[in-house]
TORMI-639221 format. One record per residue (C-alpha): residue in three letters; y, z, x. Coordinates in Angstrom, 2 decimals, always signed. Layout:
BEGIN
<node 'ALA', <Y, Z, X>>
...
This chain:
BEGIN
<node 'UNK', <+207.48, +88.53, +282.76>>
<node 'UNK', <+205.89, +88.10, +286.06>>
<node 'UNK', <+202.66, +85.42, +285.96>>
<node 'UNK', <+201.14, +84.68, +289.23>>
<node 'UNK', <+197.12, +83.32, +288.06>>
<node 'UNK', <+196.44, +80.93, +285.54>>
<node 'UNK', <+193.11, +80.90, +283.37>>
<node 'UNK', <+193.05, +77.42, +282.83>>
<node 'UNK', <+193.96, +73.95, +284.13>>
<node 'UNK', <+197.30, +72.78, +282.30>>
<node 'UNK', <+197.26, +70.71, +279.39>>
<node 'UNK', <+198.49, +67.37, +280.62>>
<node 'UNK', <+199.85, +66.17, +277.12>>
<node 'UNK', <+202.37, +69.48, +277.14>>
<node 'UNK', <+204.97, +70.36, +279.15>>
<node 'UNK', <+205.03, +72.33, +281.90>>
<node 'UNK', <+207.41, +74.20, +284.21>>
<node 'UNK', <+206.94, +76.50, +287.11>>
<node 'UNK', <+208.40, +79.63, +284.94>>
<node 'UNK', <+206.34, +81.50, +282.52>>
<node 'UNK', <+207.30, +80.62, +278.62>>
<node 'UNK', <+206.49, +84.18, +275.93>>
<node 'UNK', <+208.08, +84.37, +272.75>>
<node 'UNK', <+211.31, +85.87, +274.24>>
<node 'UNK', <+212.19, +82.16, +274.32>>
<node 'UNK', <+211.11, +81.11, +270.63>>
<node 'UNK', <+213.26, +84.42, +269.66>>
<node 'UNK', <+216.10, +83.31, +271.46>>
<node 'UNK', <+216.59, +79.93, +269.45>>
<node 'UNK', <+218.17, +81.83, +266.53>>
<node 'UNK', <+218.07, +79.65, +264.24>>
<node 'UNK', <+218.02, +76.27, +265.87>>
<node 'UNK', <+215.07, +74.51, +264.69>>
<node 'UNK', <+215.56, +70.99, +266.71>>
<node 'UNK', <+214.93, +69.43, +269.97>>
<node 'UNK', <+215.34, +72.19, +271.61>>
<node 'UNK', <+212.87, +74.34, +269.66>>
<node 'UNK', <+210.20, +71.44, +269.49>>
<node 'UNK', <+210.60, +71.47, +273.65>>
<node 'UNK', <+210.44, +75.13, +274.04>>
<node 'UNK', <+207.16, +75.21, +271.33>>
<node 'UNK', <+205.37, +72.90, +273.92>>
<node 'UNK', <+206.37, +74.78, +276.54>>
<node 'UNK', <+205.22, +77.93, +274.97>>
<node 'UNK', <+201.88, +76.49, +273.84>>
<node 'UNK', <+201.31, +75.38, +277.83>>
<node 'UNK', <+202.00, +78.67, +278.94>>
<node 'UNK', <+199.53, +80.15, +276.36>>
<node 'UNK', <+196.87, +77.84, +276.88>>
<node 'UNK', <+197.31, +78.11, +280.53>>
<node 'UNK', <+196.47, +82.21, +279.70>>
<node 'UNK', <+193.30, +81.46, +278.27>>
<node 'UNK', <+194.84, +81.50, +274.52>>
<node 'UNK', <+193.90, +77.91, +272.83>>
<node 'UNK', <+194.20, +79.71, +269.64>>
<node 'UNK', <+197.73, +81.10, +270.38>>
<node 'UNK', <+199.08, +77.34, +271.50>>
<node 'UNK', <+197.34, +76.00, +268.35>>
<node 'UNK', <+199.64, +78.17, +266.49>>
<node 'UNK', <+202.81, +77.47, +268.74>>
<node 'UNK', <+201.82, +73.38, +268.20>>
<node 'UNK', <+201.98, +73.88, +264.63>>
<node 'UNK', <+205.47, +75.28, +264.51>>
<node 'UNK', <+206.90, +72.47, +266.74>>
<node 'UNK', <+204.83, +70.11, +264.21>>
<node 'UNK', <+206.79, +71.74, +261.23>>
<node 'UNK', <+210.12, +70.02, +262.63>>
<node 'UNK', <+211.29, +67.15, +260.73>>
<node 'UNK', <+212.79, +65.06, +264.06>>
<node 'UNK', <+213.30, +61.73, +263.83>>
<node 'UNK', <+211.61, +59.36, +265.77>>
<node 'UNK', <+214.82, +58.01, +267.51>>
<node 'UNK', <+215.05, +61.33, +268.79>>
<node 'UNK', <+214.97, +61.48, +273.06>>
<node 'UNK', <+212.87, +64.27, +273.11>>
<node 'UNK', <+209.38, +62.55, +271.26>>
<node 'UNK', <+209.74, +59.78, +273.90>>
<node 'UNK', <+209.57, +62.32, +276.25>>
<node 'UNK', <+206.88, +64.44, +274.33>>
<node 'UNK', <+205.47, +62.40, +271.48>>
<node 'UNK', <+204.64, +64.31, +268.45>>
<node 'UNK', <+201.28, +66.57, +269.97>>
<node 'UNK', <+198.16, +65.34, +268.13>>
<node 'UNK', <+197.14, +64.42, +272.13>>
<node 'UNK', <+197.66, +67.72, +273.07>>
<node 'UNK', <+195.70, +69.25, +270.19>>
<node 'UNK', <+193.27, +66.85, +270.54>>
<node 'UNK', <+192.80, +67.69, +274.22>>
<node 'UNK', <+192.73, +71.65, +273.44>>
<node 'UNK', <+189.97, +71.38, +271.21>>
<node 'UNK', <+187.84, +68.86, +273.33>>
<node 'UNK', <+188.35, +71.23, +276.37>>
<node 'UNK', <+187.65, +74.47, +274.94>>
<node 'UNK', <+186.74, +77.15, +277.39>>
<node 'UNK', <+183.22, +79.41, +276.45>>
<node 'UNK', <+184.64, +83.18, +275.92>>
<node 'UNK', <+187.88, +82.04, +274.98>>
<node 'UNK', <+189.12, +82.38, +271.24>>
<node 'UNK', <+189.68, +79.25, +269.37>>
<node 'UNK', <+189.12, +80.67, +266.03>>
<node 'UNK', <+188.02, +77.91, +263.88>>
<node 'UNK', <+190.57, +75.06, +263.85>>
<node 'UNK', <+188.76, +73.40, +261.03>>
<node 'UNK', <+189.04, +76.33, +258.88>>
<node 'UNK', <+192.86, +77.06, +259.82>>
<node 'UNK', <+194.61, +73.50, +259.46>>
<node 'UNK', <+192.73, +73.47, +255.45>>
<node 'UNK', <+194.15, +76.61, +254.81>>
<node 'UNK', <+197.22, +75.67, +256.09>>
<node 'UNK', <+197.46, +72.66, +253.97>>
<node 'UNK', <+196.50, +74.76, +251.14>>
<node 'UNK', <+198.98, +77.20, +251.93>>
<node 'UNK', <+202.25, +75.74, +252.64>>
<node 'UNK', <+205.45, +76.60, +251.72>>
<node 'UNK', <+209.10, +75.09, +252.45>>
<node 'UNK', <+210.90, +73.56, +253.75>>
<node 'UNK', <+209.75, +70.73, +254.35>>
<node 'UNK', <+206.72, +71.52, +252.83>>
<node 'UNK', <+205.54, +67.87, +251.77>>
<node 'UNK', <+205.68, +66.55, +255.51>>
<node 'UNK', <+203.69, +69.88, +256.94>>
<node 'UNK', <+201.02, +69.81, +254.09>>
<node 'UNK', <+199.97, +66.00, +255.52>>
<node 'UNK', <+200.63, +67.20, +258.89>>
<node 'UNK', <+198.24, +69.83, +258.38>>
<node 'UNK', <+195.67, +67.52, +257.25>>
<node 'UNK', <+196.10, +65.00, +259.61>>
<node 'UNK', <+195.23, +68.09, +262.41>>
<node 'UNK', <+192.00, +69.12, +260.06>>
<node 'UNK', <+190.95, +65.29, +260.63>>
<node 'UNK', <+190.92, +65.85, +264.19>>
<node 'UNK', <+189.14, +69.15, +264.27>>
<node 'UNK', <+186.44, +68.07, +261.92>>
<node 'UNK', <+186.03, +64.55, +263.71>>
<node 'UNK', <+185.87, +66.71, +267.64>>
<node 'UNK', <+184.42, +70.06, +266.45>>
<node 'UNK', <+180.55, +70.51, +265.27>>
<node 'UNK', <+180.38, +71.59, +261.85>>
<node 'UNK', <+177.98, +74.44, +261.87>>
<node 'UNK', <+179.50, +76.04, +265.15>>
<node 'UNK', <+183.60, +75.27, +263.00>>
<node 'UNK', <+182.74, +74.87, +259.55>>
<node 'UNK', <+185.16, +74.52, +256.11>>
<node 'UNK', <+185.57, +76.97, +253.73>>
<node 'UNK', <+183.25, +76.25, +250.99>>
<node 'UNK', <+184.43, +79.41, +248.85>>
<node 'UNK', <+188.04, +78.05, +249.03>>
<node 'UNK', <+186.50, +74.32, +248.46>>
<node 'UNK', <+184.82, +75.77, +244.86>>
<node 'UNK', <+186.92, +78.13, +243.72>>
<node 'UNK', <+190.33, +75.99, +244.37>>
<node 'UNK', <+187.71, +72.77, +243.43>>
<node 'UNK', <+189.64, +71.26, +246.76>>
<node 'UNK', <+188.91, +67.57, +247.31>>
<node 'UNK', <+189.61, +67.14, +250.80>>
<node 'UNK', <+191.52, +64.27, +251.46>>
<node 'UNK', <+190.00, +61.11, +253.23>>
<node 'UNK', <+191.42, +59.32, +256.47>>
<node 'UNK', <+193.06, +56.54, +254.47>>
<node 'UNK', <+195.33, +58.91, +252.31>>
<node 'UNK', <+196.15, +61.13, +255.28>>
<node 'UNK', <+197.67, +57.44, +256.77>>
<node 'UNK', <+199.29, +56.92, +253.78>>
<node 'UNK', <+201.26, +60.03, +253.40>>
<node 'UNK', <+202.26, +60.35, +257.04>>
<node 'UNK', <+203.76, +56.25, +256.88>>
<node 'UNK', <+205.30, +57.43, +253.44>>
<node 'UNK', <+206.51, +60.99, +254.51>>
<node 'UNK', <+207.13, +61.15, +258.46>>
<node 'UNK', <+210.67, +60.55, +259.90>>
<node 'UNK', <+209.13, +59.81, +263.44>>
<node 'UNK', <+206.36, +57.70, +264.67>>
<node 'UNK', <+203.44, +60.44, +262.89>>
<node 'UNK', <+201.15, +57.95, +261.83>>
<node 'UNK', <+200.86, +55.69, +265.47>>
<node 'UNK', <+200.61, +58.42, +267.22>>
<node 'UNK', <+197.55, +60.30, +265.09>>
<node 'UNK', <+195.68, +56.54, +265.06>>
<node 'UNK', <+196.24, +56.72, +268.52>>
<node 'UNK', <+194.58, +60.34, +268.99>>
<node 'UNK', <+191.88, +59.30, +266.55>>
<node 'UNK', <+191.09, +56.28, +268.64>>
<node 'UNK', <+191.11, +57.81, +271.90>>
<node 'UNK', <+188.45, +60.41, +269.66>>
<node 'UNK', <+186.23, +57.76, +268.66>>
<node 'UNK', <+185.92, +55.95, +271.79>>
<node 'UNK', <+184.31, +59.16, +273.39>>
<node 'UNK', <+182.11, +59.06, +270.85>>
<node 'UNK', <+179.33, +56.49, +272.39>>
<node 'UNK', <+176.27, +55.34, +270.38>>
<node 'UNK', <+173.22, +57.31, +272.40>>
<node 'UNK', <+170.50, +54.83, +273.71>>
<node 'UNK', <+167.59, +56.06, +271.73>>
<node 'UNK', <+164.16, +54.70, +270.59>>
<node 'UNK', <+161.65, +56.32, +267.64>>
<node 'UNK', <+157.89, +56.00, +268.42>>
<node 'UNK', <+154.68, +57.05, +266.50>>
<node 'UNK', <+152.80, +59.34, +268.17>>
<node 'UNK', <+149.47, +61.08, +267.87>>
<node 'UNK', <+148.20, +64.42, +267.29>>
<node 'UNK', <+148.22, +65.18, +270.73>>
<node 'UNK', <+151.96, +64.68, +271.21>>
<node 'UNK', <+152.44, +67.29, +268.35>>
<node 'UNK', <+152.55, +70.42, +270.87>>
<node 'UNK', <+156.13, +68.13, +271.52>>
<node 'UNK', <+157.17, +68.37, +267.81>>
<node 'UNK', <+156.45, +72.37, +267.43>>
<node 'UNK', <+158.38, +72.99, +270.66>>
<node 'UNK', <+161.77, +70.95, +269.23>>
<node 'UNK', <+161.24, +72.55, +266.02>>
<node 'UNK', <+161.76, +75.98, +267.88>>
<node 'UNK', <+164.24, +75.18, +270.01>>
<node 'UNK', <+166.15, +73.11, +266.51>>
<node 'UNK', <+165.78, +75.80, +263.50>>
<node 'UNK', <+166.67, +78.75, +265.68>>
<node 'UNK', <+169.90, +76.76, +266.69>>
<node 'UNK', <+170.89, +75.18, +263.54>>
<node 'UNK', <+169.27, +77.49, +260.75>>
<node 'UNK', <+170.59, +81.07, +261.00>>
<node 'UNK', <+173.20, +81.42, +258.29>>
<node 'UNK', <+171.70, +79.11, +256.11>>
<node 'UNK', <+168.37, +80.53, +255.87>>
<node 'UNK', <+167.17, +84.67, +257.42>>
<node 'UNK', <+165.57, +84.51, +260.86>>
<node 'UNK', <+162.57, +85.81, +259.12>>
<node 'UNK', <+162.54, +83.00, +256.64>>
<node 'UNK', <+163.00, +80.31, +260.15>>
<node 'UNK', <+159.64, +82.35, +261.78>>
<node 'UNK', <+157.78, +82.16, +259.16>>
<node 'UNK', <+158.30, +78.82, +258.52>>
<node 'UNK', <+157.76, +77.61, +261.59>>
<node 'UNK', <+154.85, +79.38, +262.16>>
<node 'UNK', <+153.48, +77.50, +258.80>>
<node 'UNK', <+154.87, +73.78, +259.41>>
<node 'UNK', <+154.92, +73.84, +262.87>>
<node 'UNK', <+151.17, +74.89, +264.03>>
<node 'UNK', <+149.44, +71.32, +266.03>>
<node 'UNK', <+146.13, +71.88, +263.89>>
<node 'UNK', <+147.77, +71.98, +260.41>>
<node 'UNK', <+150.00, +69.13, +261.71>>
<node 'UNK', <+147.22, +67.13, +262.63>>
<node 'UNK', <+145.37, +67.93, +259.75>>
<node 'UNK', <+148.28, +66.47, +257.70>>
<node 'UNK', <+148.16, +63.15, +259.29>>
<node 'UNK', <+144.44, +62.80, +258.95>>
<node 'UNK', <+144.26, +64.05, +255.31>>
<node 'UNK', <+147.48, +62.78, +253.85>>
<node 'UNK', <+147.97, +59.98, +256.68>>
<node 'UNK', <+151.53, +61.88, +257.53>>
<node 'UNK', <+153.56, +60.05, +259.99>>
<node 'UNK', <+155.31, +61.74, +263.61>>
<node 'UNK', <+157.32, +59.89, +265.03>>
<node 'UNK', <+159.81, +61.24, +268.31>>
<node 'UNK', <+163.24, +60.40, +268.56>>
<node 'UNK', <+163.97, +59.46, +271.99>>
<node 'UNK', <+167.24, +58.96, +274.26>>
<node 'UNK', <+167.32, +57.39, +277.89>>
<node 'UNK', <+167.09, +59.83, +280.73>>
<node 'UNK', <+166.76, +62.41, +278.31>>
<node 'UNK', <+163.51, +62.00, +276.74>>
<node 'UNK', <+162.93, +63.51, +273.07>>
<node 'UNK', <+165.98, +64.94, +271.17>>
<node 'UNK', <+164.45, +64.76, +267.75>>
<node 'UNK', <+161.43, +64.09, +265.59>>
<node 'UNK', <+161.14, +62.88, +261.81>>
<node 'UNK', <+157.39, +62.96, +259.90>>
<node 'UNK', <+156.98, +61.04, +256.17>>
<node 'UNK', <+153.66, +60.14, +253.93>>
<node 'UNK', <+153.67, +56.99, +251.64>>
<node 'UNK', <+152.93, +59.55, +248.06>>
<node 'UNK', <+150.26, +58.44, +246.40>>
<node 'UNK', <+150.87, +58.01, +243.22>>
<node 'UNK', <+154.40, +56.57, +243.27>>
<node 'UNK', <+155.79, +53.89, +245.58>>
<node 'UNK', <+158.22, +56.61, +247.64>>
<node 'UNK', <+157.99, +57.55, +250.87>>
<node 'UNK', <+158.76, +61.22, +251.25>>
<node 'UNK', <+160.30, +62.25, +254.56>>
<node 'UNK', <+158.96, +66.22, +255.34>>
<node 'UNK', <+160.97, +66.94, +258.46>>
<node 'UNK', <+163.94, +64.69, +259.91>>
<node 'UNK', <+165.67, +67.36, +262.55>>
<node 'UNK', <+167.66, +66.46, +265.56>>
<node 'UNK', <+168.59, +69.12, +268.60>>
<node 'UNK', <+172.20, +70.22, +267.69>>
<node 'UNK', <+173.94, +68.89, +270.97>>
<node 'UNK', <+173.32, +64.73, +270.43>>
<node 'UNK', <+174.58, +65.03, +266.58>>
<node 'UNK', <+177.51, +62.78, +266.02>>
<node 'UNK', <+175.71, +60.30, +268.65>>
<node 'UNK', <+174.58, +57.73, +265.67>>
<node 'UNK', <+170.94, +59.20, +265.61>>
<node 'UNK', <+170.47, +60.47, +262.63>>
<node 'UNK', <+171.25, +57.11, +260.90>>
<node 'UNK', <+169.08, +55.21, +263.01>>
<node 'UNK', <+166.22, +57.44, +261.95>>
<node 'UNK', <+166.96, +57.07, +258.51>>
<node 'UNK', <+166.76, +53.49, +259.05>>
<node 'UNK', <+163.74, +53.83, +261.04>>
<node 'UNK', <+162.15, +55.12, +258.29>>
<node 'UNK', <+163.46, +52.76, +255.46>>
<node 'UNK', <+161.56, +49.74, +257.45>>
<node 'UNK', <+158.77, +51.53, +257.50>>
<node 'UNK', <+159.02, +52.31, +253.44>>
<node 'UNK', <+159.12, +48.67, +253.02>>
<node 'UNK', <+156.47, +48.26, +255.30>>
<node 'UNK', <+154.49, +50.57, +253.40>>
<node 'UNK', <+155.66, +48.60, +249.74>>
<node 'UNK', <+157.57, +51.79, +248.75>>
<node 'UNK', <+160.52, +51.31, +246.47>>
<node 'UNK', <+162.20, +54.56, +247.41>>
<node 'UNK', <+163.06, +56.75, +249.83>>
<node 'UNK', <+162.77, +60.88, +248.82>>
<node 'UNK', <+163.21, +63.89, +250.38>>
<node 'UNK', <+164.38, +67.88, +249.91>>
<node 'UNK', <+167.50, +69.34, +251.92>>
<node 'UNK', <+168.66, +72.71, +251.48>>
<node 'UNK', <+171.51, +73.50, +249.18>>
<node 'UNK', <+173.40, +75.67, +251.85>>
<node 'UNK', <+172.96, +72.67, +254.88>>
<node 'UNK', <+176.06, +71.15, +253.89>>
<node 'UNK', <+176.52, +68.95, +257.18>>
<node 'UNK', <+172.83, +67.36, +256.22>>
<node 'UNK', <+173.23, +66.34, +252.56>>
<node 'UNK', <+177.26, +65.01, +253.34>>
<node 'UNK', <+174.83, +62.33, +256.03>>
<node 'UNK', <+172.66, +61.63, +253.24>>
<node 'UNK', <+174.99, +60.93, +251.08>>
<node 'UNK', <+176.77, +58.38, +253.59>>
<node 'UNK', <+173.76, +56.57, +254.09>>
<node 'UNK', <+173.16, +55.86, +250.14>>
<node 'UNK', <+171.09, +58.75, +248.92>>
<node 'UNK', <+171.97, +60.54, +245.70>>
<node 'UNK', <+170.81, +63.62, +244.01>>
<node 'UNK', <+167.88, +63.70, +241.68>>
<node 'UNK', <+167.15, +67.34, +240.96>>
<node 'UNK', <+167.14, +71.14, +242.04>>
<node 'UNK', <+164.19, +72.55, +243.47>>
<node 'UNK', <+163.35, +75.87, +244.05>>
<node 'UNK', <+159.87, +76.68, +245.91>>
<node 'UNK', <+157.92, +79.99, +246.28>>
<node 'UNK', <+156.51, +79.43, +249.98>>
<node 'UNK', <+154.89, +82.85, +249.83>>
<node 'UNK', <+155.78, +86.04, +251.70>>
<node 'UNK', <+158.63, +86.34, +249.53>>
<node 'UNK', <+160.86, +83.36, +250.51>>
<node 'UNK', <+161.81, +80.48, +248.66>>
<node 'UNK', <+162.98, +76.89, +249.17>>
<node 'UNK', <+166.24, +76.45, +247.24>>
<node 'UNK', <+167.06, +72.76, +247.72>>
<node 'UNK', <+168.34, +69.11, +246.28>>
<node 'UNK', <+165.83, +66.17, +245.75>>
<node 'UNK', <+167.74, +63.15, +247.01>>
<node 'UNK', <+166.85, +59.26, +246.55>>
<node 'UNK', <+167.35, +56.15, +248.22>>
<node 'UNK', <+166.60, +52.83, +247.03>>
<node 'UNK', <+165.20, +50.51, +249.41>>
């Protein structure tokens, strides 16, 4: 097969040659499933991602990764076992290309396997889920939640992944995943943000992220028709403003340097309890994973005990799953299930979740 123009840039933790690799070479192993295959797997998954198929050299990763090799072997010093190069795949996905859903794929996969060496590839598996759901935002690569309640799957956590690959791997699996989560996590930098009060006439601010937020993060969770009408309740300047001068409702903007606001969280001390309720805590989709979300939260416990509350309350819909797994990280629990008529025929189906403070 003739290949003269390349989609993409080569992946520089996979092999690459001049030639053109297709599965003609994979075929051509027989049955040889050692150095040689792991080498030409690489090779293949270069040539694919080099096409424009990142899905296709996912798949081609995965079969060298279901070789036992040990680690004296000559080949992983010259190609180390490819969480890098999966790593560097997903991070450098190309708009219009398919990816399918890595997330997805590696828990079925782990789900799914079969032998030989089916032990080994099962913890391989979820050592590559890790990855994908510590790089990939949830609601554009989510699980399967179907699988997750029907199979009642309990995914595992980092610590037992580590623990299987040290008890199970013959090669180096576990240094060289800590290494690729490492390298992950150092991307990951802390945004420089600040949270301010404002005043009714910075509201016109709020309405315009709330747009721009539910019409991003909502669909699939709750019908476009549900997000407009909502919005055009919750989100109108003169029945915020009337909020914080009847209820004395907080606004506060969630700011980031350069950048201005990314975010916005409101909140009322109730008054009859000692809670502080938090209405609305939403951040634009793009600076998730940045450490903002907890700082708000925290933002807003100070200001509970400010305010003499004891606890912290608010509502999250059932269906956001990426929400109420944050909540639960930073100490809330679950209290009750609510469901709302909000008139027009929709309905707010969600958790009540506490903190202490």
């Amino acid at each position: 097969m003739k290949h003269t123009a390349w989609i993409n840039p080569p992946c520089p933790l996979l092999p690459e040659e001049n030639r053109h690799y297709d599965h003609t070479d994979i075929e051509a192993m027989n049955h040889e499933r050692g150095p040689l295959f792991y080498e030409t797997a690489l090779h293949y998954a270069q040539s694919l991602w080099r096409e424009g198929f990142p899905a296709k050299s996912i798949l081609l990763i995965n079969r060298a990764l279901s070789l036992p090799l040990k680690a004296d072997e000559p080949i992983l010093a010259k190609w180390p076992l490819p969480y890098q190069a999966l790593m560097w795949i997903m991070q450098n996905r190309v708009e219009g290309q398919f990816i399918g859903n890595p997330r997805r794929h590696w828990q079925h996969l782990a789900t799914r396997m079969v032998e030989p060496n089916k032990e080994l590839r099962t913890w391989r598996a979820w050592a590559c889920w890790y990855l994908a759901k510590t790089i990939l935002p949830e609601m554009e690569f989510p699980a399967d939640p179907k699988q997750i309640r029907e199979e009642q799957l309990v995914k595992p956590t980092r610590d037992q992944i580590a623990a299987n690959l040290q008890r199970l791997s013959p090669a180096n699996d576990l240094e060289v995943w800590q290494q690729t989560l490492q390298t992950i996590q150092a991307a990951i930098q802390p945004l420089a943000a600040r949270i301010r009060r404002i005043g009714a006439d910075e509201l016109p601010m709020v309405q315009k992220l709330g747009h721009a937020i539910w019409f991003a993060y909502y669909p699939g969770i709750i019908s476009d028709a549900q997000i407009s009408y909502m919005l055009s309740i919750w989100y109108q300047p003169g029945n915020m403003a009337h909020e914080m001068q009847a209820r004395d409702v907080w606004y506060a903007l969630v700011e980031v340097e350069e950048r201005g606001a990314v975010g916005y969280i409101s909140f009322e001390k109730l008054a009859m309890e000692p809670v502080l309720f938090i209405n609305k805590l939403y951040l634009l989709p793009e600076v998730h994973g940045h450490g903002l979300g907890g700082l708000t939260l925290r933002w807003a416990e100070d200001r509970a005990r400010d305010l003499r509350c004891k606890l912290v309350r608010l509502r999250v819909n059932k269906r956001n799953a990426p929400a109420i797994r944050a909540y639960l990280r930073h100490g809330f629990h679950f209290t009750e299930d609510v469901i709302s008529d909000i008139g027009s025929g929709f309905v707010m189906d969600d958790y009540v979740m506490e903190k202490t403070v």
